[in-house]
N, C-alpha and C positions, 0 to 999 in steps of 0.2 A: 695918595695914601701909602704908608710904608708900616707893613708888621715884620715885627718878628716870631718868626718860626721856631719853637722849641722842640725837639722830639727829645728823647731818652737811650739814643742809641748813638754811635761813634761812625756820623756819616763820612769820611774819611776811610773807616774799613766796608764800607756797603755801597762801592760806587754805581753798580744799576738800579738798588733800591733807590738810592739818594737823586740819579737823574731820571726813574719814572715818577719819584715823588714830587720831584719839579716840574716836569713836563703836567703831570694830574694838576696842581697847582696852579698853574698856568690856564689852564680849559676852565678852572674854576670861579677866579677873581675876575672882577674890571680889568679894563687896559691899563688903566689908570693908575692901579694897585701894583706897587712892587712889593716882592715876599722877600727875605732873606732867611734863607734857613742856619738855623746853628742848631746842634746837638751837643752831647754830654763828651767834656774834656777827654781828649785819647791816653787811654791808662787807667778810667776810671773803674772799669767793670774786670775780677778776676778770667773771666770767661768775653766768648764772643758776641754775646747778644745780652739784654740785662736781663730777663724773664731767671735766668738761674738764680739773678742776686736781689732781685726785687721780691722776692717769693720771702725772704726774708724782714720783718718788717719794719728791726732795728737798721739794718744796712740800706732799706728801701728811705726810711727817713732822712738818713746821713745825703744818698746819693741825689733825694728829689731837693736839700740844697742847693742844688746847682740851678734848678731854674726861678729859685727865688732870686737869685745874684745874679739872674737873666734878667728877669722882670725889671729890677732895680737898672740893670743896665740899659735894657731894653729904653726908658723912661728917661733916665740920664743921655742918649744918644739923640734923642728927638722921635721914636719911631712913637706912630700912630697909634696901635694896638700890640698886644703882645697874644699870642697864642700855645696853648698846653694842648701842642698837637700827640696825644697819646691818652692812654683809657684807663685814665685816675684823677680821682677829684683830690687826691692826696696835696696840701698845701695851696691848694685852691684859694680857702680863707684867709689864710697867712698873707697872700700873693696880693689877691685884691686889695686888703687893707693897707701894703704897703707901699702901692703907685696908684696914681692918681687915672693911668691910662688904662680903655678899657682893654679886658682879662676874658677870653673866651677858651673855652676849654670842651676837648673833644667826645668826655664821656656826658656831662651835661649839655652838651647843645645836639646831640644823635640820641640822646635818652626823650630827650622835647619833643622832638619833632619825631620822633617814632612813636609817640604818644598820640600824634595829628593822622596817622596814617594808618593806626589799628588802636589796641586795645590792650594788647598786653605781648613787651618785646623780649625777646632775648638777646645774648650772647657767644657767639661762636669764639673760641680761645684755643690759644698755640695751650698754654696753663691756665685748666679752670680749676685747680687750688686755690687761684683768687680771686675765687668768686664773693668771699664775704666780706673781702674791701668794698667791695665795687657794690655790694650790697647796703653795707654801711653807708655810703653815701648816698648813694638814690634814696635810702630812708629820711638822709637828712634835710634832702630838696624836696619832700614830698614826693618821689617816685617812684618807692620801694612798693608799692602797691600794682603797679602794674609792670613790676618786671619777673619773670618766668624765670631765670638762672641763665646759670653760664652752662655750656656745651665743649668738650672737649672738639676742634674743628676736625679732626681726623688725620691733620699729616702737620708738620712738624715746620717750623719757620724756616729751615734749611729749604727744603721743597718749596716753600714759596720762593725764595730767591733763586733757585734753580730752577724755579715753573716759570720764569717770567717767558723763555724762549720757547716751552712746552708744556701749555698749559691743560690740556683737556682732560689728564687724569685727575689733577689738584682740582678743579670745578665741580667736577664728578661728584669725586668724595664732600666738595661741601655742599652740592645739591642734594647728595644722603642725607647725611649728618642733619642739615634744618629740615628735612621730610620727616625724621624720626622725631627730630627736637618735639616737631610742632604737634607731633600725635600724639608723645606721649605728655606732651603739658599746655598744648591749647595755645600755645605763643602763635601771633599772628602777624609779626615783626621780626626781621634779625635785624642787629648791629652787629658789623664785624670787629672785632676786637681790638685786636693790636693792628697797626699803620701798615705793615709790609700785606697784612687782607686787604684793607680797606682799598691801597692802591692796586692791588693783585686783582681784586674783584672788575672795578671798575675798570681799572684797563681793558680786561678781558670782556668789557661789556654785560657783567654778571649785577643784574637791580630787581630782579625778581627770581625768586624757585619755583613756579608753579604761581599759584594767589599770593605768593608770601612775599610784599618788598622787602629789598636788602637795601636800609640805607647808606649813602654814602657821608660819612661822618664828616670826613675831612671838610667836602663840599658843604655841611651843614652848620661846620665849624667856622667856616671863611665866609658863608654868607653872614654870619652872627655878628662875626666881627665887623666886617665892615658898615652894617647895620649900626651896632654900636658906635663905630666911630662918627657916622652919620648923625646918630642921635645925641652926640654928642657935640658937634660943630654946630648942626641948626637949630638946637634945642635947647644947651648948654646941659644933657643930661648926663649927670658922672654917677658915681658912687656913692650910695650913702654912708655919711660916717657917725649915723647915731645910732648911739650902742658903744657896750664896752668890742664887741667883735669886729666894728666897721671902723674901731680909732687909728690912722695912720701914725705910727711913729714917727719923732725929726728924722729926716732922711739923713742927715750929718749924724744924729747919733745911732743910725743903723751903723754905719761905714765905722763909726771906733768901736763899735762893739764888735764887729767881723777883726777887725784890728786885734784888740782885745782877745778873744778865743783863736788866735793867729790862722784863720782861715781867708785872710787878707791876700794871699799868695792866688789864691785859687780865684777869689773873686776881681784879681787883676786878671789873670789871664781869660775871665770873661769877660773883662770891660766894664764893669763895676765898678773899678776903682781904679785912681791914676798910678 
């Protein structure tokens, strides 16, 4: 089995994030399973991390481009599955409808299965200004009912990239942080937010605060997939495509239309296109 790995950051500038995200990755999947990680073209973000420019939600559109012309490539390459390793259902739809391979994604499949393990989850966020994306969506899977909100995490994504060799005060503050979360709105669930937690947490061996599991998304995102891929090899189960939402366009008249809006540059150098 072979996915590919999308995040939303320029793992090229984050080389210990990018190899404990690997090494997390690895403890994850089968033997069997190879990941390939790619992230978002180097140059693409004003700033060092996207959270400044995703917070924007004309520039957040433009940038989550990139993993649609993953997808697409993703598909055109032979890989297995494709994964939206990051905590936005944003293009989600778009995505699915446009390959045929299955499409697991990190805010709905840690919103699932946090749903199996309590009652009602939150959010811990580097920016919980976006929080009503993320609301938006879980409304639109039917999960908006049982999520609590987003929680500012208490220390800043710099600090988690600098916690990974000194970790005990960053734990701290997020062992706060869900203690207050959970009293002041009954959340009996965290998700951690953005990828540089998710792997911060679990490295550090951090799955509960007290009664409260912290799940691990990635992991719940890679068991999904490979599920999917399974159910899709012994079952023949793909995606529905009825409905005007689940219609795939010709995959040839994707590629002249990227042509056409001359964004053809960028989706060569993801592999999209020859």
């Amino acid at each position: 089995m072979r996915i590919w790995h999308q995040g939303l950051v320029i793992f090229e500038d984050l080389p210990e994030y990018a190899a404990a995200t690997k090494k997390h990755l690895a403890s994850v999947v089968r033997p069997d399973t190879e990941i390939v990680m790619h992230g978002i073209l180097k140059g693409t973000y004003a700033t060092d991390y996207p959270i400044d420019e995703l917070q924007y939600r004309p520039l957040a559109l433009m940038h989550r481009a990139q993993p649609m012309a993953a997808a697409y490539a993703a598909e055109r390459q032979g890989y297995d599955a494709f994964v939206m390793s990051y905590l936005s259902g944003v293009m989600l739809p778009e995505i699915r409808a446009l390959v045929d391979i299955p499409v697991a994604n990190y805010l709905e499949a840690a919103a699932h299965l946090a749903t199996m393990y309590g009652y009602r989850f939150g959010i811990t966020r580097f920016a919980p200004q976006l929080g009503n994306e993320i609301k938006d969506f879980l409304d639109s899977i039917g999960l908006g009912a049982c999520f609590a909100g987003t929680v500012a995490s208490g220390y800043s994504y710099k600090e988690i990239f600098g916690g990974f060799a000194t970790p005990d005060a960053v734990i701290s503050r997020f062992e706060e942080t869900v203690r207050d979360f959970a009293k002041n709105t009954g959340c009996d669930v965290i998700i951690p937010g953005e990828m540089p937690q998710n792997v911060f947490l679990t490295t550090n061996g951090v799955h509960r605060v007290d009664d409260i599991p912290v799940i691990d998304g990635i992991a719940a995102t890679y068991k999904l997939a490979e599920m999917m891929v399974d159910m899709k090899r012994q079952f023949g189960l793909t995606r529905s495509r009825h409905g005007q939402k689940n219609w795939r366009p010709p995959p040839d008249r994707v590629a002249d239309v990227m042509r056409f809006y001359g964004v053809d540059k960028a989706w060569k150098a993801i592999g999209a296109l020859e």
